[in-house]
FIPA-41001 format. One record per residue (C-alpha): x, y, z. Coordinates in pm, whole numbers, padded with zeros to 5 digits, always signed. Layout:
XYZ
...
***
This chain:
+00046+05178+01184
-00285+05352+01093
-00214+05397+00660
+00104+05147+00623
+00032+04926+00362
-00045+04553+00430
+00279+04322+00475
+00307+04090+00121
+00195+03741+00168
+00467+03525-00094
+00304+03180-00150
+00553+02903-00283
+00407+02671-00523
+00713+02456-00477
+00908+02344-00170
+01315+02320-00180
+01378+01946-00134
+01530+01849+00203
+01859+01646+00191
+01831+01323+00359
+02088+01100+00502
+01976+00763+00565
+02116+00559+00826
+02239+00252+00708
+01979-00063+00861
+02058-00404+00944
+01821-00654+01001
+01617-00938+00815
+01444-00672+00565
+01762-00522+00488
+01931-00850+00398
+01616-00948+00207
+01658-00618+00014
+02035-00685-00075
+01901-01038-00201
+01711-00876-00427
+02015-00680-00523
+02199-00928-00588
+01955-01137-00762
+01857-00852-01009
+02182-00743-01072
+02324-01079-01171
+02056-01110-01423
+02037-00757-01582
+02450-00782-01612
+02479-01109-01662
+02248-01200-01925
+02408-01013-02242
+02754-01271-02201
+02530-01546-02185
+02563-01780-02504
+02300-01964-02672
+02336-02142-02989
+02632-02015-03060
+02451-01618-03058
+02373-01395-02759
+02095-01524-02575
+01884-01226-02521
+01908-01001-02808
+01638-00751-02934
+01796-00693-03276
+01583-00392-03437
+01743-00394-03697
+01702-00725-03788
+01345-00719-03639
+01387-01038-03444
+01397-01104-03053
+01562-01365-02939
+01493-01485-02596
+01688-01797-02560
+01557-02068-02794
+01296-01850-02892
+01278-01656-03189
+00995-01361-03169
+00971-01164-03529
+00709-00843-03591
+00453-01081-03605
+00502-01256-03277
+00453-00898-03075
+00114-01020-02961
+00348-01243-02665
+00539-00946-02555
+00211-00736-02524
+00112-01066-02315
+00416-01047-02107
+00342-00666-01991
-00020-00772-01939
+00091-01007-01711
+00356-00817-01575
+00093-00543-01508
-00137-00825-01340
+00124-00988-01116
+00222-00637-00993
-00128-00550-00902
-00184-00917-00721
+00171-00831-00515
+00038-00479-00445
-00309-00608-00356
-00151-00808-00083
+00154-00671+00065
+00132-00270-00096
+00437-00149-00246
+00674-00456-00158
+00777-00439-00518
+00851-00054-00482
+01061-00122-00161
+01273-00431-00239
+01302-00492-00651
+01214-00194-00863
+01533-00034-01019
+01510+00305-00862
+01531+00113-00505
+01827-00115-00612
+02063+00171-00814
+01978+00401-00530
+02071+00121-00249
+02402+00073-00433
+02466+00411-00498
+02445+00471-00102
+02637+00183-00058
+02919+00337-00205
+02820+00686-00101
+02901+00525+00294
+03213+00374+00161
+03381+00687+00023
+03205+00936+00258
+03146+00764+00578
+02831+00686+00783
+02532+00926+00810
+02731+01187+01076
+03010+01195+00890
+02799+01242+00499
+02612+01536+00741
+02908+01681+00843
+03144+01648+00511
+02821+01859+00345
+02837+02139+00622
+03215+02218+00607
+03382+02413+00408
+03562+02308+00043
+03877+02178+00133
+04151+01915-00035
+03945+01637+00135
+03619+01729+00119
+03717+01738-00309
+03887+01424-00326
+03595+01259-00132
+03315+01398-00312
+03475+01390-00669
+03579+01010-00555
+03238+00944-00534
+03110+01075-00843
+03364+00941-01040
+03292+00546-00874
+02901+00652-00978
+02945+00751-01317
+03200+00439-01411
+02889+00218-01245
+02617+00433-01480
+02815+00428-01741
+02856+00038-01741
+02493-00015-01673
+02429+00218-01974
+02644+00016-02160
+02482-00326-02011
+02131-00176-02141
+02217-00095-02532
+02396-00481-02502
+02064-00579-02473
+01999-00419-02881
+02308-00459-03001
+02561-00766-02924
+02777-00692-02616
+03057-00806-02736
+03070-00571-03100
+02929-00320-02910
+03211-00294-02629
+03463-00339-02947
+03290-00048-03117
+03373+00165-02827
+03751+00061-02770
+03839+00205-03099
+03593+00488-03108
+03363+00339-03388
+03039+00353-03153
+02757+00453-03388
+02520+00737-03306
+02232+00537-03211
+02427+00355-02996
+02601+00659-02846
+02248+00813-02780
+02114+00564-02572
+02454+00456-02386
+02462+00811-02227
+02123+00874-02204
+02099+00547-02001
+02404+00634-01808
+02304+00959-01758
+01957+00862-01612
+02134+00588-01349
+02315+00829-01243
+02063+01117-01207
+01764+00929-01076
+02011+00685-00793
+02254+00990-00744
+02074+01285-00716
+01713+01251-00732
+01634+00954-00543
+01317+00960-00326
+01228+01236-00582
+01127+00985-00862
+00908+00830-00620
+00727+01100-00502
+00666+01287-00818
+00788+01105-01056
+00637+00726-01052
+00293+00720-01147
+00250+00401-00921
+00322+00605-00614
-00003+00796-00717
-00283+00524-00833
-00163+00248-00562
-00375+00349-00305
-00682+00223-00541
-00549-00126-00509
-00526-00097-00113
-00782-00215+00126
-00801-00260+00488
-00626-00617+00447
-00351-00468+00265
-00004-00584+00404
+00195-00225+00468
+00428-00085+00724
+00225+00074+01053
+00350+00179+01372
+00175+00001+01662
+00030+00337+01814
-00164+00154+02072
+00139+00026+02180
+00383+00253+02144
+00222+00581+02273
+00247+00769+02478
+00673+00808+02336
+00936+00933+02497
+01235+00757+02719
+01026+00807+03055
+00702+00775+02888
+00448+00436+02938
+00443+00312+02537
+00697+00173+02419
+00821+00442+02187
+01177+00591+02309
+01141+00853+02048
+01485+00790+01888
+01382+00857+01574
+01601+00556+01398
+01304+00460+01204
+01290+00824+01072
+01679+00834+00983
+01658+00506+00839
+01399+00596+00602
+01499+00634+00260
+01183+00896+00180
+01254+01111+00441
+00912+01050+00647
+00791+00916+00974
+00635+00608+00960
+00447+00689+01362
+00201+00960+01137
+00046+00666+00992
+00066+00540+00632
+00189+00811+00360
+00202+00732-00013
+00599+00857-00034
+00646+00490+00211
+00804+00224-00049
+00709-00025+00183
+01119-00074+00229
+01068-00232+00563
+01406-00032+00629
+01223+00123+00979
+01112-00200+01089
+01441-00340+01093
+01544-00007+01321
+01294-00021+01526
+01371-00380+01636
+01722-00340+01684
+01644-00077+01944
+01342-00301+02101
+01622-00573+02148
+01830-00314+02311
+01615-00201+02553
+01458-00566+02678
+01094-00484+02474
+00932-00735+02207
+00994-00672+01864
+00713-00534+01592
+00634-00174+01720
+00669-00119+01357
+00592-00404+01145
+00385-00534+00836
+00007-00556+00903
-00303-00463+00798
-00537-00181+00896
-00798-00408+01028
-00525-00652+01182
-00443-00323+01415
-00760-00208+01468
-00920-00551+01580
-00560-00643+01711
-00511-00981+01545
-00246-01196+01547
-00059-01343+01226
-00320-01637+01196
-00629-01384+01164
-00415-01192+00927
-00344-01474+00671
-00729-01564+00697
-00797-01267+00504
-00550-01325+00255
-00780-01464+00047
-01001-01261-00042
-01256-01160-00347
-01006-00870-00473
-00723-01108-00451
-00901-01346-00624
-00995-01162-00901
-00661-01037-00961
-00522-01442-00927
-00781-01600-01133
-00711-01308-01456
-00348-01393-01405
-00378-01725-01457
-00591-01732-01696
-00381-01544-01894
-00047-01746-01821
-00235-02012-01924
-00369-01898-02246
-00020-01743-02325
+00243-02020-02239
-00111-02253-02457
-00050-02015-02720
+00320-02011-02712
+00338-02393-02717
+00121-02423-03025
+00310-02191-03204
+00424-02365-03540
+00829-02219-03563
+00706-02168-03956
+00522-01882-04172
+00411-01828-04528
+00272-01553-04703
+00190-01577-05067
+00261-01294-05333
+00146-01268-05637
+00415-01156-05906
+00146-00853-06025
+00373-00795-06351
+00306-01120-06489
-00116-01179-06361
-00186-01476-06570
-00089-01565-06919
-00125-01868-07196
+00208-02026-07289
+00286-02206-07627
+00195-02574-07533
-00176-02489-07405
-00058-02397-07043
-00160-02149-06827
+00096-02002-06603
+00095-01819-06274
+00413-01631-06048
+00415-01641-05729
+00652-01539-05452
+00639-01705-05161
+00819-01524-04869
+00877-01825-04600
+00987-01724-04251
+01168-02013-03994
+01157-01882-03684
+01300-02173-03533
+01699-02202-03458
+01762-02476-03734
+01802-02474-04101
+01518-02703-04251
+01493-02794-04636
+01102-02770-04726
+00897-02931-04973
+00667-02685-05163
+00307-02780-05301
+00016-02644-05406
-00350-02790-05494
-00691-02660-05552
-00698-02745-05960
-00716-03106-06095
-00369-03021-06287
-00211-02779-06127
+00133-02835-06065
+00492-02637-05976
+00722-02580-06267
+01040-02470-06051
+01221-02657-05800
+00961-02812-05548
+01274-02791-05241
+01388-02465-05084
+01631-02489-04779
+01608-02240-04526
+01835-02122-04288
+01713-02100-03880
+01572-01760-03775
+01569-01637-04100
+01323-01518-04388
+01347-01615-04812
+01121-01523-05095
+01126-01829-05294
+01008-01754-05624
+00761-02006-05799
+00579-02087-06137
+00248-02253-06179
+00100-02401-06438
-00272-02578-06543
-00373-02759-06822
-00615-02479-07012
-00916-02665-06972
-00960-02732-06644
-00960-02386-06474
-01221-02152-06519
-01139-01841-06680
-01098-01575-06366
-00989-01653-06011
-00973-02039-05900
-00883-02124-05558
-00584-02266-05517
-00348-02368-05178
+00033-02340-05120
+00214-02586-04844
+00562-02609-04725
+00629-02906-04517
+00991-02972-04360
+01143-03310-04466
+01321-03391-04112
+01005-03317-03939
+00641-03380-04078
+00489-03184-03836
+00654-02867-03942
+00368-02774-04199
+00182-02510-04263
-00043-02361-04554
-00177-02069-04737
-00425-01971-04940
-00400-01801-05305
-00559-01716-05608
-00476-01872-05969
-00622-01639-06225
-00717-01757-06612
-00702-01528-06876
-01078-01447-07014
***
């Protein structure tokens, strides 16, 4: 109409997420998957009741400032390792992405395994995919609020213990669990039990394929670490078009690989970076091949060049090994090497010398000079050792307080010491002098510092 003003054009800067329903799969991939499930689990619960000289055997105890890792005792000083171990976390995961994309993503990162379990007992509670679709379309009733509170209750018990599993990891599992059976939990400790808890059970409840679309930063930089060798998940489009159950490809268009699919896409529009690399489509797919009398591995794992140049599985390990991947394997080991080198040499023993700055060098009645020192030794090893203290660097220098100190394992003393010289042989200022320990079960347990004896002018 000649004058009517123009319609209003709304642009949405965000789109309402789409529920999804994934189909339960069953197949190789999908076993492999709960494997990893398993396996992860069994570790991440597991490893705060396992004993280890007579203490937990993991423990990150911040307050103490020591980590123990089994037999190994890492203090503030030792954080060089753990900066090691994400480097070569960091590496490894780039070498596994470098050859077989985001198989890390799809099988053992945390959001895949809490969000596989929390489906698992999202299908036990509220039935298979039709029956989840069509408990969410009726209306509230008796049933519907048994089922879906049910549900949330069996989800936040499981958060809630894997919160608790998490601070065990800081604080012993066993004081901690007493803590909380007679309401003594301490802030801290309160803090990061729900705020774990609370992030299991948003991210694997209610967020899901969410965190890896907007929320993982890996989703969004992995495609720099793809090439055209790059194992991923591709539909056989060669093969399986044109689709459709009367059609020549293979494709019956049943869309299993789509209701399968965890993220919500489909895997025939070619790679997308919400795929995980789950493998959950493939395992579809081939249970509807098998079905219908056609071969298995209309979706599969290849490579972009594999299904260009339509190679078979030899061709496609030939490239394996190439420069990219060889980059990333020769860094990694050259830095497992250096660190588990490093690790190895470590001497379980440290000593820092401190001058007693009250007291900076005096002359005492029978011609002696005399020097404090305090010398803070750290054992970082799991037994108690008694140590024999020297020192040297002046002709007649020696220790006027006990030259033993016994130290407990995994644990730090300031020993304090006095030292004396005969007045003439030290030159009046500094003179170099050197303080050892040295373990009397074990001669090899040694180590020495440098200091500073200072004559009066």
């Amino acid at each position: 109409m000649k004058g009517a003003a123009p319609a209003e054009h709304v642009i949405r800067m965000y789109a309402a997420r789409e529920e999804i329903y994934p189909r339960e799969a069953k197949g190789r991939y999908a076993a492999l998957r709960w494997a990893c499930v398993w396996i992860t689990q069994l570790v991440f619960y597991g490893l705060p009741w396992l004993q280890w000289n007579g203490r937990q055997a993991v423990l990150f105890d911040l307050g103490a400032r020591k980590f123990h890792i089994f037999g190994l005792v890492l203090w503030p000083q030792d954080f060089i390792y753990l900066a090691a171990l994400l480097i070569i976390s960091a590496y490894l995961l780039f070498l596994v992405t470098a050859v077989a994309g985001r198989v890390w993503c799809g099988f053992a990162c945390p959001q895949t395994v809490y969000t596989e379990v929390f489906m698992w007992i999202e299908r036990k509670i509220e039935g298979a995919r039709s029956a989840r679709i069509r408990l969410d379309r009726q209306p509230w009733t008796a049933g519907k609020v048994a089922k879906k509170a049910a549900k949330h209750l069996a989800w936040g018990a499981l958060a809630l213990w894997t919160g608790i599993t998490f601070v065990g990891y800081f604080t012993p599992i066993d004081t901690l669990l007493g803590s909380i059976a007679v309401f003594a939990l301490g802030p801290w400790e309160s803090f990061w039990v729900l705020f774990y808890s609370f992030a299991t059970y948003g991210n694997a409840g209610w967020l899901r394929e969410q965190v890896c679309k907007y929320m993982c930063p890996y989703a969004r930089f992995q495609s720099s670490m793809f090439d055209k060798d790059t194992l991923i998940v591709t539909y056989d489009s060669a093969r399986g078009e044109p689709r459709g159950a009367r059609a020549k490809g293979d494709c019956i268009d049943c869309s299993m690989c789509v209701q399968v699919c965890p993220a919500g896409i489909d895997i025939r529009n070619g790679l997308q970076y919400e795929c995980i690399g789950c493998a959950a489509c493939v395992d579809a797919c081939n249970s509807v091949m098998d079905k219908v009398g056609l071969p298995p591995g209309l979706i599969r794992y290849s490579t972009e060049h594999a299904m260009q140049k339509r190679w078979v599985t030899r061709e496609i390990t030939a490239r394996v090994l190439r420069p990219r991947v060889l980059v990333y394997t020769g860094l990694l080991a050259l830095i497992v090497i250096a660190f588990f080198t490093t690790l190895a040499m470590r001497t379980p023993l440290m000593l820092d010398v401190i001058r007693d700055r009250g007291a900076m060098g005096r002359e005492i009645d029978d011609g002696m000079i005399e020097n404090v020192y305090r010398l803070q030794v750290m054992n970082t090893s799991e037994q108690a050792h008694t140590f024999r203290i020297s020192v040297s660097g002046i002709d007649t220098i020696r220790l006027e307080t006990p030259a033993e100190a016994r130290i407990d394992g995994a644990t730090t003393r300031a020993v304090p010491v006095l030292v004396r010289i005969d007045h003439a042989t030290g030159k009046r200022g500094s003179n170099p002098i050197a303080f050892a320990i040295e373990a009397l079960d074990d001669p090899s347990l040694r180590v020495e510092e440098k200091a500073v004896f200072l004559v009066p002018k």
